[in-house]
N, C-alpha and C positions, 0 to 999 in steps of 0.2 A: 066671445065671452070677455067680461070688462075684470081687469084684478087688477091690483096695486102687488108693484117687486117689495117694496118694501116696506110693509102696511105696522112695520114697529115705529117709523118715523112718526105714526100719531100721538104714538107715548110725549112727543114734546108738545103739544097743542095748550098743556095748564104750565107751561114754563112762564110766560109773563107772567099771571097772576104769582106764580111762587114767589118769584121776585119783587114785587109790589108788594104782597100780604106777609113774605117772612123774614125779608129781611128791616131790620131796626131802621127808623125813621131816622135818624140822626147818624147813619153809618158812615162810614168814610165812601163805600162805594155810592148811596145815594148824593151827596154830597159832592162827589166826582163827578157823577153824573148830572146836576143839576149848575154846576160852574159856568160850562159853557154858553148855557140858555139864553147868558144877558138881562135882558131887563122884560122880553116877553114871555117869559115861562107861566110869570104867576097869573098875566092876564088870559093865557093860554089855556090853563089848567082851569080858571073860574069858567073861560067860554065852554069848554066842554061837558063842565055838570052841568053849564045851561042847554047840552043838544048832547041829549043820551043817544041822538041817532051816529053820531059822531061815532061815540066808543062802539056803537053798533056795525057802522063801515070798518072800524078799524079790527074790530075781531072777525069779521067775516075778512076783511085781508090778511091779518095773521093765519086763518083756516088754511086760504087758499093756498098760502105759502104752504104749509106743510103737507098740503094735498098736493103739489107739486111738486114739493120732496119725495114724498111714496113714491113716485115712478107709476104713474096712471099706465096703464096700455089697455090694448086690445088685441085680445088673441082670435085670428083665423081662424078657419075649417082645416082640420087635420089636411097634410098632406106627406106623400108616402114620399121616404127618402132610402135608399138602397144603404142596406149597412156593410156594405163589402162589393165592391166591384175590380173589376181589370183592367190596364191598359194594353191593348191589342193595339200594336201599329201592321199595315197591311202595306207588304211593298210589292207591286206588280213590275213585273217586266215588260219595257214600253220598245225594245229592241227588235230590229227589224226580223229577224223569225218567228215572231208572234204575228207576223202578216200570214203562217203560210194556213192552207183551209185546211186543217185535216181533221176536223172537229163538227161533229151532227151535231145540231140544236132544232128539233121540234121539224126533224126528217130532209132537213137542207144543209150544206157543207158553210159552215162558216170558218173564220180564222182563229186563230189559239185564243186574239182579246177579245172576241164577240161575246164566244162562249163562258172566258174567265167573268166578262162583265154580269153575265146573265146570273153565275153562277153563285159569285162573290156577291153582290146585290142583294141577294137571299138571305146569305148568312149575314150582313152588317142591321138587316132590319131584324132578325131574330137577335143581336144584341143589345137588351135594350137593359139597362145599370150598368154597360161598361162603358169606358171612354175609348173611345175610336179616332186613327190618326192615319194616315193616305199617302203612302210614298210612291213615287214614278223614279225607272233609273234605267237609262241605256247608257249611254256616253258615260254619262254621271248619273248622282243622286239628287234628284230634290222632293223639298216637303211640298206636298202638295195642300194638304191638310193637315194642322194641327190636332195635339190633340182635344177630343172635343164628344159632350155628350148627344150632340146634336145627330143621329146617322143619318136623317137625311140627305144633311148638306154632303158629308164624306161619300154618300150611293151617289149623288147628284154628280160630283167633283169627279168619281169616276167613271160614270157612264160622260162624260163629256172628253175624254182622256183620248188622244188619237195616235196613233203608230208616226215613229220618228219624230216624237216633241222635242228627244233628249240625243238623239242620235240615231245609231245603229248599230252598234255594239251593245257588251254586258258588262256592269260595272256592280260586280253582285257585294263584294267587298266594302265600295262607298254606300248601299244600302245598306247593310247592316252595322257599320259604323253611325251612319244617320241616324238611324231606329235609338240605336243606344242615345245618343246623344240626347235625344227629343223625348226620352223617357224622364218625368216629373224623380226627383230623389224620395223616395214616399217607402218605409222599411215594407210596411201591409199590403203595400200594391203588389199583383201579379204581373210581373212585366214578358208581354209576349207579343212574339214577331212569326207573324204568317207570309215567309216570304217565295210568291210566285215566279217562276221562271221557267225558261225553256232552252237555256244552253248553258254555256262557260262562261266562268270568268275571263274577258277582253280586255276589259277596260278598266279605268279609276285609277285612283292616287293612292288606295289602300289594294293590301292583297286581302283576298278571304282570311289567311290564318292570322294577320295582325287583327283583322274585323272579329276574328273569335274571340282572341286575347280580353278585349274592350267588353263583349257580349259576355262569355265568361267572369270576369272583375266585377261589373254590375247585376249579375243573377239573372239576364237578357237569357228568354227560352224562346227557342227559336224552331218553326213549323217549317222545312221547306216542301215544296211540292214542285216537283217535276211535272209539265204542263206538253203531252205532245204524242200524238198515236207512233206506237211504232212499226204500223205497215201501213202504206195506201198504193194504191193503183193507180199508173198512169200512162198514156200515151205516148207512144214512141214510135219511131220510124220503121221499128222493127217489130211493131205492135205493143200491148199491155205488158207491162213489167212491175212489179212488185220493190219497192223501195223503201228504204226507213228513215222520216223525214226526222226521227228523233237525234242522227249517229252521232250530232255534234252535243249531246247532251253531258254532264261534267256528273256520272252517280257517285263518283268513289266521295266526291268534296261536298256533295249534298247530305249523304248518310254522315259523312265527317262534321257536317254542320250539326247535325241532328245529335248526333251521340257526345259532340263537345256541347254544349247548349240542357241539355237535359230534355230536349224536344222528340219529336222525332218523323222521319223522311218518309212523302209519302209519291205514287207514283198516279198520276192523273193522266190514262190513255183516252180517255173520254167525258160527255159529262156525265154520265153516271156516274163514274167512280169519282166524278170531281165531287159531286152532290154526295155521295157516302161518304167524302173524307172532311168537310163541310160538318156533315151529323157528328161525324166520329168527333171532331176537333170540338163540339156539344158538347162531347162528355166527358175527353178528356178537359176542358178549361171551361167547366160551369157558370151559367147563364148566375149572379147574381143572386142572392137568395133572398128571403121571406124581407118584404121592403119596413124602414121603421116609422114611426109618426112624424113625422113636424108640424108644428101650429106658428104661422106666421107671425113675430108682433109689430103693435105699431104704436111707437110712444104716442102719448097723449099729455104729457104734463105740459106741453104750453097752454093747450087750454086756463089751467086754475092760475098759470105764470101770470099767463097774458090777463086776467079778471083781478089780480092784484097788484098789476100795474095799473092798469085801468083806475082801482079803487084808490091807490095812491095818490094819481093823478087828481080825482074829484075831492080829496080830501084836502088838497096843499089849494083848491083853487076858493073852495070853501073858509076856508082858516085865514089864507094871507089874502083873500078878496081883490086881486091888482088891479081890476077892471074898476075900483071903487076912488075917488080922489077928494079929497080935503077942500074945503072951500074957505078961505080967510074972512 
Protein backbone atom coordinates (compact mmCIF):
# COMPACT_ATOMS: atom_id res chain seq x y z
CA UNK A 1 0.00 0.00 0.00
CA UNK A 2 1.38 3.59 -1.33
CA UNK A 3 0.92 6.60 1.72
CA UNK A 4 2.66 9.76 2.34
CA UNK A 5 4.08 10.17 6.44
CA UNK A 6 3.33 13.39 6.01
CA UNK A 7 0.63 14.32 3.64
CA UNK A 8 0.20 18.01 5.65
CA UNK A 9 3.34 19.00 3.76
CA UNK A 10 0.90 19.71 0.68
CA UNK A 11 -0.63 22.49 2.66
CA UNK A 12 2.76 24.44 1.18
CA UNK A 13 2.15 23.62 -2.66
CA UNK A 14 0.17 27.60 -3.19
CA UNK A 15 3.17 29.17 -0.94
CA UNK A 16 4.91 30.64 -4.19
CA UNK A 17 2.00 32.06 -5.74
CA UNK A 18 1.11 33.65 -2.16
CA UNK A 19 4.15 35.27 -2.34
CA UNK A 20 4.07 36.46 -5.91
CA UNK A 21 0.18 37.56 -5.70
CA UNK A 22 0.39 39.11 -1.96
CA UNK A 23 2.85 40.63 -1.27
CA UNK A 24 3.29 44.50 -2.59
CA UNK A 25 5.11 44.94 -5.97
CA UNK A 26 7.29 47.63 -4.55
CA UNK A 27 8.28 45.79 -1.09
CA UNK A 28 11.42 45.95 0.41
CA UNK A 29 11.48 42.09 0.28
CA UNK A 30 10.68 41.91 -3.56
CA UNK A 31 13.25 44.44 -4.13
CA UNK A 32 15.86 42.28 -2.05
CA UNK A 33 14.99 39.82 -4.08
CA UNK A 34 15.29 41.14 -7.30
CA UNK A 35 19.02 42.92 -6.47
CA UNK A 36 20.97 40.18 -7.04
CA UNK A 37 19.56 39.17 -10.66
CA UNK A 38 21.91 41.80 -12.36
CA UNK A 39 21.15 42.81 -15.53
CA UNK A 40 19.35 39.28 -16.81
CA UNK A 41 16.27 39.27 -14.65
CA UNK A 42 14.06 41.46 -16.83
CA UNK A 43 15.13 39.56 -20.10
CA UNK A 44 14.54 36.49 -18.05
CA UNK A 45 11.08 37.32 -16.88
CA UNK A 46 9.92 38.70 -20.73
CA UNK A 47 11.49 35.06 -21.96
CA UNK A 48 9.18 33.11 -19.85
CA UNK A 49 5.76 34.72 -20.69
CA UNK A 50 7.12 33.99 -24.03
CA UNK A 51 7.19 29.82 -23.11
CA UNK A 52 4.31 29.17 -20.55
CA UNK A 53 5.68 25.67 -20.81
CA UNK A 54 8.65 27.01 -18.75
CA UNK A 55 6.29 28.18 -15.73
CA UNK A 56 4.71 24.73 -16.49
CA UNK A 57 8.26 22.69 -15.76
CA UNK A 58 8.70 24.90 -13.03
CA UNK A 59 5.48 24.09 -11.15
CA UNK A 60 5.44 20.60 -11.86
CA UNK A 61 9.06 20.91 -9.99
CA UNK A 62 7.99 22.84 -7.23
CA UNK A 63 5.13 19.66 -6.94
CA UNK A 64 7.68 17.40 -6.95
CA UNK A 65 9.65 19.00 -4.29
CA UNK A 66 6.88 18.89 -1.97
CA UNK A 67 5.74 15.40 -2.90
CA UNK A 68 9.24 14.55 -1.74
CA UNK A 69 8.65 16.39 1.26
CA UNK A 70 5.50 14.12 2.25
CA UNK A 71 7.79 11.09 2.83
CA UNK A 72 6.25 8.79 -0.26
CA UNK A 73 6.61 5.05 1.05
CA UNK A 74 5.34 1.86 0.65
CA UNK A 75 4.05 -0.23 3.02
CA UNK A 76 4.50 -4.31 2.91
CA UNK A 77 2.27 -7.29 3.70
CA UNK A 78 1.62 -7.54 7.38
CA UNK A 79 4.20 -9.44 9.09
CA UNK A 80 3.88 -11.07 12.68
CA UNK A 81 6.28 -9.69 15.34
CA UNK A 82 6.22 -11.43 18.95
CA UNK A 83 5.12 -8.74 21.54
CA UNK A 84 6.99 -10.35 24.45
CA UNK A 85 9.46 -12.92 24.38
CA UNK A 86 12.48 -14.53 26.55
CA UNK A 87 16.06 -14.82 26.65
CA UNK A 88 16.83 -18.58 27.53
CA UNK A 89 20.64 -19.15 27.61
CA UNK A 90 21.26 -23.09 27.57
CA UNK A 91 24.58 -24.24 29.29
CA UNK A 92 25.42 -28.03 28.70
CA UNK A 93 27.98 -29.89 30.53
CA UNK A 94 30.70 -30.94 28.00
CA UNK A 95 32.81 -32.67 30.95
CA UNK A 96 34.08 -35.92 30.86
CA UNK A 97 31.08 -38.01 32.72
CA UNK A 98 28.76 -37.03 30.27
CA UNK A 99 30.86 -39.74 28.20
CA UNK A 100 29.25 -42.40 30.58
CA UNK A 101 26.19 -44.65 28.63
CA UNK A 102 23.75 -44.84 31.19
CA UNK A 103 20.87 -43.35 29.24
CA UNK A 104 18.20 -45.34 26.64
CA UNK A 105 17.37 -43.47 23.45
CA UNK A 106 14.76 -45.23 21.19
CA UNK A 107 15.90 -48.85 23.03
CA UNK A 108 19.88 -48.56 22.90
CA UNK A 109 22.41 -47.25 25.62
CA UNK A 110 23.81 -43.98 24.70
CA UNK A 111 25.94 -41.40 26.81
CA UNK A 112 24.48 -38.60 29.14
CA UNK A 113 25.25 -35.83 25.61
CA UNK A 114 23.58 -38.15 23.06
CA UNK A 115 20.59 -38.33 24.90
CA UNK A 116 20.87 -34.39 26.30
CA UNK A 117 21.38 -33.57 22.41
CA UNK A 118 18.29 -35.45 21.25
CA UNK A 119 16.32 -34.16 23.98
CA UNK A 120 17.29 -30.50 24.16
CA UNK A 121 16.93 -30.24 20.32
CA UNK A 122 13.24 -30.57 20.91
CA UNK A 123 12.72 -28.11 23.13
CA UNK A 124 15.07 -25.09 21.28
CA UNK A 125 12.67 -25.74 18.03
CA UNK A 126 9.45 -25.60 20.25
CA UNK A 127 10.98 -21.98 21.06
CA UNK A 128 10.01 -20.04 18.61
CA UNK A 129 9.58 -15.72 19.94
CA UNK A 130 12.35 -16.44 22.27
CA UNK A 131 15.87 -15.50 21.78
CA UNK A 132 18.16 -18.46 22.39
CA UNK A 133 22.04 -18.52 23.26
CA UNK A 134 24.45 -21.91 23.74
CA UNK A 135 26.88 -22.22 26.47
CA UNK A 136 29.56 -25.33 26.68
CA UNK A 137 31.74 -25.47 30.01
CA UNK A 138 34.20 -28.29 31.49
CA UNK A 139 37.47 -26.79 32.23
CA UNK A 140 35.80 -23.43 31.67
CA UNK A 141 33.08 -21.48 30.17
CA UNK A 142 32.59 -20.47 26.68
CA UNK A 143 29.80 -18.82 24.47
CA UNK A 144 29.15 -20.97 21.96
CA UNK A 145 26.27 -19.09 20.58
CA UNK A 146 25.09 -15.98 21.00
CA UNK A 147 22.11 -14.73 21.71
CA UNK A 148 19.99 -15.12 18.88
CA UNK A 149 16.40 -15.71 17.23
CA UNK A 150 17.64 -17.99 14.89
CA UNK A 151 17.17 -21.82 16.66
CA UNK A 152 18.31 -23.48 14.08
CA UNK A 153 21.74 -22.35 13.98
CA UNK A 154 21.93 -22.67 18.31
CA UNK A 155 20.19 -27.05 17.55
CA UNK A 156 22.82 -27.11 14.80
CA UNK A 157 25.94 -25.63 17.23
CA UNK A 158 24.86 -28.22 19.55
CA UNK A 159 24.32 -31.18 17.88
CA UNK A 160 27.97 -30.52 16.54
CA UNK A 161 29.30 -30.27 20.36
CA UNK A 162 31.70 -33.18 21.17
CA UNK A 163 32.99 -34.58 24.76
CA UNK A 164 36.28 -32.84 26.17
CA UNK A 165 36.22 -29.64 23.81
CA UNK A 166 36.70 -27.70 27.19
CA UNK A 167 38.40 -30.17 29.23
CA UNK A 168 37.29 -32.76 31.77
CA UNK A 169 36.36 -31.20 34.65
CA UNK A 170 33.17 -28.94 35.89
CA UNK A 171 33.16 -25.41 35.92
CA UNK A 172 29.50 -24.97 36.87
CA UNK A 173 30.25 -21.52 38.60
CA UNK A 174 32.01 -19.86 35.26
CA UNK A 175 28.73 -20.94 33.38
CA UNK A 176 26.64 -19.28 35.26
CA UNK A 177 28.60 -16.09 35.57
CA UNK A 178 28.79 -16.34 31.68
CA UNK A 179 24.98 -16.62 31.27
CA UNK A 180 24.71 -13.44 33.28
CA UNK A 181 27.00 -11.72 31.59
CA UNK A 182 25.66 -12.32 27.88
CA UNK A 183 22.23 -11.47 29.06
CA UNK A 184 21.10 -8.10 26.90
CA UNK A 185 20.14 -5.21 29.97
CA UNK A 186 16.49 -5.06 28.71
CA UNK A 187 13.94 -4.40 32.25
CA UNK A 188 10.95 -6.68 30.14
CA UNK A 189 12.98 -9.55 29.24
CA UNK A 190 12.64 -12.75 31.17
CA UNK A 191 16.12 -13.83 31.79
CA UNK A 192 16.51 -17.56 32.05
CA UNK A 193 19.26 -20.16 32.40
CA UNK A 194 18.57 -23.83 31.85
CA UNK A 195 21.65 -25.21 33.13
CA UNK A 196 22.69 -29.07 32.39
CA UNK A 197 25.00 -31.14 34.30
CA UNK A 198 26.00 -34.25 35.65
CA UNK A 199 28.40 -33.67 38.65
CA UNK A 200 30.27 -30.96 40.96
CA UNK A 201 31.65 -28.16 40.83
CA UNK A 202 35.78 -28.90 39.84
CA UNK A 203 36.76 -26.25 38.12
CA UNK A 204 36.71 -22.34 37.01
CA UNK A 205 37.78 -19.05 38.41
CA UNK A 206 34.42 -18.41 39.93
CA UNK A 207 32.74 -20.51 42.81
CA UNK A 208 28.99 -21.26 42.41
CA UNK A 209 27.98 -19.03 45.47
CA UNK A 210 29.97 -15.82 44.01
CA UNK A 211 28.15 -17.12 40.34
CA UNK A 212 24.68 -16.79 42.47
CA UNK A 213 25.50 -13.44 43.91
CA UNK A 214 25.86 -12.07 39.97
CA UNK A 215 22.65 -14.20 38.90
CA UNK A 216 20.72 -12.98 41.99
CA UNK A 217 21.86 -8.76 41.33
CA UNK A 218 20.62 -9.19 37.72
CA UNK A 219 17.03 -11.19 38.13
CA UNK A 220 19.09 -14.36 36.32
CA UNK A 221 16.47 -17.40 36.97
CA UNK A 222 18.11 -20.26 36.67
CA UNK A 223 16.75 -24.20 35.70
CA UNK A 224 19.29 -26.63 36.89
CA UNK A 225 18.74 -30.32 35.99
CA UNK A 226 20.70 -33.13 37.10
CA UNK A 227 21.41 -35.37 34.09
CA UNK A 228 22.39 -39.23 35.11
CA UNK A 229 20.54 -42.65 36.21
CA UNK A 230 21.12 -43.67 39.47
CA UNK A 231 21.55 -47.44 39.15
CA UNK A 232 23.00 -49.65 36.08
CA UNK A 233 24.38 -52.89 35.99
CA UNK A 234 27.54 -54.04 35.29
CA UNK A 235 30.21 -56.71 34.84
CA UNK A 236 32.54 -57.68 37.10
CA UNK A 237 34.85 -60.36 37.92
CA UNK A 238 32.67 -61.36 40.41
CA UNK A 239 29.76 -61.17 38.13
CA UNK A 240 26.84 -58.38 37.72
CA UNK A 241 26.72 -55.74 40.41
CA UNK A 242 24.62 -52.91 40.59
CA UNK A 243 26.40 -49.31 40.95
CA UNK A 244 25.36 -45.63 40.94
CA UNK A 245 27.07 -43.90 38.18
CA UNK A 246 25.36 -40.58 39.62
CA UNK A 247 27.39 -40.64 43.51
CA UNK A 248 29.69 -37.77 42.30
CA UNK A 249 26.49 -35.71 41.61
CA UNK A 250 26.59 -32.05 43.87
CA UNK A 251 22.18 -31.95 44.94
CA UNK A 252 22.53 -29.94 47.93
CA UNK A 253 24.26 -26.87 45.35
CA UNK A 254 21.73 -27.63 42.60
CA UNK A 255 18.48 -27.32 44.79
CA UNK A 256 20.69 -24.10 46.25
CA UNK A 257 20.99 -22.90 42.73
CA UNK A 258 17.32 -23.35 42.24
CA UNK A 259 15.92 -21.82 45.45
CA UNK A 260 18.66 -18.74 45.17
CA UNK A 261 17.62 -17.97 41.57
CA UNK A 262 13.75 -18.08 41.79
CA UNK A 263 14.19 -21.28 39.43
CA UNK A 264 13.85 -24.58 40.34
CA UNK A 265 15.94 -28.17 40.40
CA UNK A 266 15.02 -30.83 38.43
CA UNK A 267 16.26 -34.44 38.44
CA UNK A 268 16.78 -36.26 34.89
CA UNK A 269 17.30 -40.13 35.56
CA UNK A 270 16.26 -40.76 31.90
CA UNK A 271 14.88 -39.45 28.77
CA UNK A 272 11.64 -39.54 29.71
CA UNK A 273 11.79 -37.49 32.65
CA UNK A 274 14.26 -35.30 30.70
CA UNK A 275 11.28 -34.92 28.02
CA UNK A 276 8.63 -34.19 30.90
CA UNK A 277 10.91 -31.63 32.50
CA UNK A 278 11.45 -29.97 28.90
CA UNK A 279 7.13 -29.88 28.80
CA UNK A 280 7.11 -28.83 32.32
CA UNK A 281 9.79 -25.92 31.79
CA UNK A 282 6.65 -25.11 28.80
CA UNK A 283 4.67 -23.99 31.21
CA UNK A 284 6.52 -22.76 33.66
CA UNK A 285 8.49 -20.05 31.14
CA UNK A 286 5.73 -19.63 28.28
CA UNK A 287 6.23 -19.92 24.70
CA UNK A 288 5.68 -16.05 23.61
CA UNK A 289 2.24 -14.93 23.12
CA UNK A 290 -0.37 -13.84 20.51
CA UNK A 291 2.34 -12.34 17.68
CA UNK A 292 1.74 -8.27 16.62
CA UNK A 293 1.50 -6.85 13.09
CA UNK A 294 4.29 -5.17 11.30
CA UNK A 295 4.09 -3.70 7.73
CA UNK A 296 7.52 -3.20 6.29
CA UNK A 297 8.34 0.34 4.80
CA UNK A 298 10.16 1.43 2.03
CA UNK A 299 11.04 5.21 1.39
CA UNK A 300 10.15 6.25 -1.91
CA UNK A 301 10.85 10.06 -1.91
CA UNK A 302 13.82 10.03 -4.26
CA UNK A 303 11.76 9.19 -6.79
CA UNK A 304 9.69 13.00 -6.99
CA UNK A 305 13.66 14.14 -5.53
CA UNK A 306 15.39 12.69 -8.29
CA UNK A 307 12.29 14.13 -11.22
CA UNK A 308 13.00 17.64 -9.68
CA UNK A 309 16.31 17.54 -10.17
CA UNK A 310 16.02 16.21 -13.39
CA UNK A 311 13.53 19.11 -14.14
CA UNK A 312 15.97 21.69 -12.73
CA UNK A 313 18.58 20.40 -14.77
CA UNK A 314 16.33 20.80 -18.31
CA UNK A 315 15.22 24.09 -17.17
CA UNK A 316 18.84 25.97 -16.46
CA UNK A 317 19.89 24.19 -20.03
CA UNK A 318 16.91 25.77 -21.74
CA UNK A 319 17.23 29.39 -20.21
CA UNK A 320 21.15 29.85 -20.26
CA UNK A 321 21.38 27.79 -23.82
CA UNK A 322 25.67 27.12 -23.38
CA UNK A 323 25.70 25.01 -26.22
CA UNK A 324 24.60 28.19 -28.30
CA UNK A 325 27.54 30.98 -29.30
CA UNK A 326 27.72 34.51 -30.67
CA UNK A 327 28.88 34.97 -33.94
CA UNK A 328 30.61 38.75 -34.70
Amino acid sequence: MFEFAWPWMFLLLPLPWLVRYLLPAGSPTLSAIRIPSLNGLSNTQQSMRAKPWMWALLTLCWCLLIAASARPQWLGEPLPVRSEGREIMLAVDLSGSMEIADMQLNDRSVDRLTMVKAVLGDFITRREGDRLGLIFFADTAFLQTPMTYDRETVRQMLEESVLGLVGERTAIGDAIALAVKRFRSKDETNRVLVLLTDGQNTAGNLTPDQALELADAFDVRIYPIAVGAEEVVVDSFFGQRRVNPSRDLDVPLMQRIAETTGGRYFRARSTEELEQIYQLLDELEPIAGSPQQLRPRQALYFWPLSGALLLMVVIALFHYRPWRFRHG
